[in-house]
N, C-alpha and C positions, 0 to 999 in steps of 0.2 A: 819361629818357635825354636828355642835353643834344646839343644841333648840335654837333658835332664844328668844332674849325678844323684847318687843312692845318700838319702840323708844321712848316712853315716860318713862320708867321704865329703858333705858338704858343711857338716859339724867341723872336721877337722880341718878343711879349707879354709870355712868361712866364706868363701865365694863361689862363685859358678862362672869360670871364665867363656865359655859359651853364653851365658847370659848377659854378662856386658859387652859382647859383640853384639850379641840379636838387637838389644835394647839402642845402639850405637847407631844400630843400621836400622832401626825402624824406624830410629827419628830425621837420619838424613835422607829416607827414602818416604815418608808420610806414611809407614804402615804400620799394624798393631801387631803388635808384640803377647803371644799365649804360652804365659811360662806355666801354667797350671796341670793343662790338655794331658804333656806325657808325664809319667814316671817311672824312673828307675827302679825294678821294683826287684832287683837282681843284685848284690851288690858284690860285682865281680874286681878283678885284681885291672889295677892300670892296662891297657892294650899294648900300651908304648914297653913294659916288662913281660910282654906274654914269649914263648921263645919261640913262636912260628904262626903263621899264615893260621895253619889250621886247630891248632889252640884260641888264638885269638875269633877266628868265627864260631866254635865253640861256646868261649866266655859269653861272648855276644849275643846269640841264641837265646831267646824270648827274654832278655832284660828287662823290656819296656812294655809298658802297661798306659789305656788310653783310659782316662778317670769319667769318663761317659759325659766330656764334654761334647759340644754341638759341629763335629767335622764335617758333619753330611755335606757331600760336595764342593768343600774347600779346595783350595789349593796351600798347599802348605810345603814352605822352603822352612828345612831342619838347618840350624846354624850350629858346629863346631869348630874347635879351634884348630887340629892337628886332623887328617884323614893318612891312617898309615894304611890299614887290607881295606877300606871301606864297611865294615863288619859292624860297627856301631849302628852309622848312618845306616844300613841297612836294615838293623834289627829295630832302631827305631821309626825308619818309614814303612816297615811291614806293620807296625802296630800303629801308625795311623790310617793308612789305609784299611786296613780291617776294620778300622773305628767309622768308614767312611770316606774318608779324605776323596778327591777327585783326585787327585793327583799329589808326589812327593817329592821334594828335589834337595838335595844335598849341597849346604856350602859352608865354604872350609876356609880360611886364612892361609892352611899352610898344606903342603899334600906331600907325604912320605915316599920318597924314590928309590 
């Protein structure tokens, strides 16, 4: 499942770089891909621009919203592209797991030091 962005931040993209990772990796791995499940429902400022630790888990704090798809005792790997506090990944595997999920696990491409 990739980290959703806030459709206004995905109008001005036009992509979801977390989404053409998930989608990447579902196909080299035979697994389905739930770009629906979360959303954004927060539409906070870039993480990579926040100016600390605790701003950023702030921004992050209830973003994400589960759209009362079927989690109940899934296992669900959240895909992002960049993990700087882990605050995202966070706020969106708290709102799967509240949706259900059995379990939440986070992967990143790149990880902020």
């Amino acid at each position: 499942m990739p980290v959703p962005l806030h459709t206004a931040r995905l109008r001005y993209r036009g992509y979801n770089q977390s989404q053409l990772l998930a989608r990447e990796l579902g196909k080299q791995l035979g697994l389905p891909v739930v770009t629906s499940a979360l959303v954004r429902s927060k539409n906070m400022p870039p993480q990579a621009k926040s100016a600390g630790l605790e701003e950023r888990w702030a921004n992050a704090a209830g973003a994400f919203v589960c759209n009362g798809a079927d989690l109940q005792d899934k296992r669900v790997v959240l895909v992002d592209d960049v993990c700087t506090t882990g605050a995202t990944l966070d706020a969106a595997g708290r709102s799967v797991l509240s949706a259900g999920a059995a379990s939440a696990w986070g992967l990143t491409v790149a990880r902020e030091v």
